[in-house]
N, C-alpha and C positions, 0 to 999 in steps of 0.2 A: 221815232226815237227807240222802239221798243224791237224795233226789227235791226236798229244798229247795235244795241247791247249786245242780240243775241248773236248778232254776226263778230261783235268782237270778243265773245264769248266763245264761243264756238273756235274761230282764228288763233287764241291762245291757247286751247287746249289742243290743237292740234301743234303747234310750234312746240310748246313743253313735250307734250308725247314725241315729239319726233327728234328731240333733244334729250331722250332719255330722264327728262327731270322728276315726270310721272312714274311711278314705279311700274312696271309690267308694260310696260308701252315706247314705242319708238322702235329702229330698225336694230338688230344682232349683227355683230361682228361677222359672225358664217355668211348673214346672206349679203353684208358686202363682198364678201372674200368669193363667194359663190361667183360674184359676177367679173370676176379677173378671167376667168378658163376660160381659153381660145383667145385672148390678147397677149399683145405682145410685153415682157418683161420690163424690158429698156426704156419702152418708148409707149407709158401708158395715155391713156385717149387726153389726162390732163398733167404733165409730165414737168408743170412748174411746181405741182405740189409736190410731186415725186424729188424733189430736192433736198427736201428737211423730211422727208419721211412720212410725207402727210398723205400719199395716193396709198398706200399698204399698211401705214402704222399712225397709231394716233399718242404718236411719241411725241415729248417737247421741241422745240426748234432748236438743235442742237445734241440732241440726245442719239445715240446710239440706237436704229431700230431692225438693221440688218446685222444678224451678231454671228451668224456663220454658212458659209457655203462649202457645198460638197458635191461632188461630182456622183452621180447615180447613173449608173445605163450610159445613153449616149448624151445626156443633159445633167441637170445640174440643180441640186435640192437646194433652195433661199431658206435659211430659217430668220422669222421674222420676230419680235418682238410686238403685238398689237397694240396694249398698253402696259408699258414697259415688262415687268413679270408677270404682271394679274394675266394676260391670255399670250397667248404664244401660236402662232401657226408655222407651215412651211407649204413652201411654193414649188412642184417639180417644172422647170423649166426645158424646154428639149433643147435641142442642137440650132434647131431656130430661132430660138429664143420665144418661144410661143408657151405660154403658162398651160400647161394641161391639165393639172389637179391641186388639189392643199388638201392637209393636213392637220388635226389641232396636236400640239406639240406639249399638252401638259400645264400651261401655268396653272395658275392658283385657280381660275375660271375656265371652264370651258369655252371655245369660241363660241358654240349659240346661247351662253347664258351671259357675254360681254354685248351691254348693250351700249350703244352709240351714245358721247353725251357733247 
């Protein structure tokens, strides 16, 4: 009994942490955002989320989280909305469509100080 407390003990405070609910704990906006460079744009690895905005932004269903593009070089700067104005990044996309780098854009948060909730 005492090794299933600590095992559901344990199992929650990893969920909460990983859900931002614990303060200083769970993953940052950057290091999701980290992990887009060298995929593709259009057609991200889970690309039903990418519909309401849910693969790059953790905007409401419905919300606006793509708010302007611009052509750079021979590709193409995404500025994204992460949670709505609180963090802000952008995406340089090339000619391929292949995401090469971001950018934090300013909101109110830094991308590494937005954490995942």
């Amino acid at each position: 009994m005492k090794k299933l407390l600590i095992l559901f003990i344990s199992a929650a405070f990893l969920l909460l942490g990983a859900c931002g609910i614990i303060p200083g704990t769970g993953m940052y906006a950057s290091e999701v955002v980290d992990r887009f460079i060298d995929t593709r744009f259009t057609n991200p690895r889970d690309p039903e989320r990418n519909e309401i905005g849910g693969f790059y932004s953790m905007v409401a269903q419905g919300k606006t989280w793509l708010y302007r593009s611009e052509r750079e070089g021979s590709g193409t700067r995404q500025y994204i909305f992460y949670y709505n104005d609180r963090c802000k990044y952008s995406l340089y996309v090339d000619e391929n469509d292949i995401i090469r780098s971001w950018r934090d854009e300013g909101g109110r948060n830094h991308m590494r100080d937005c954490l995942l909730r």
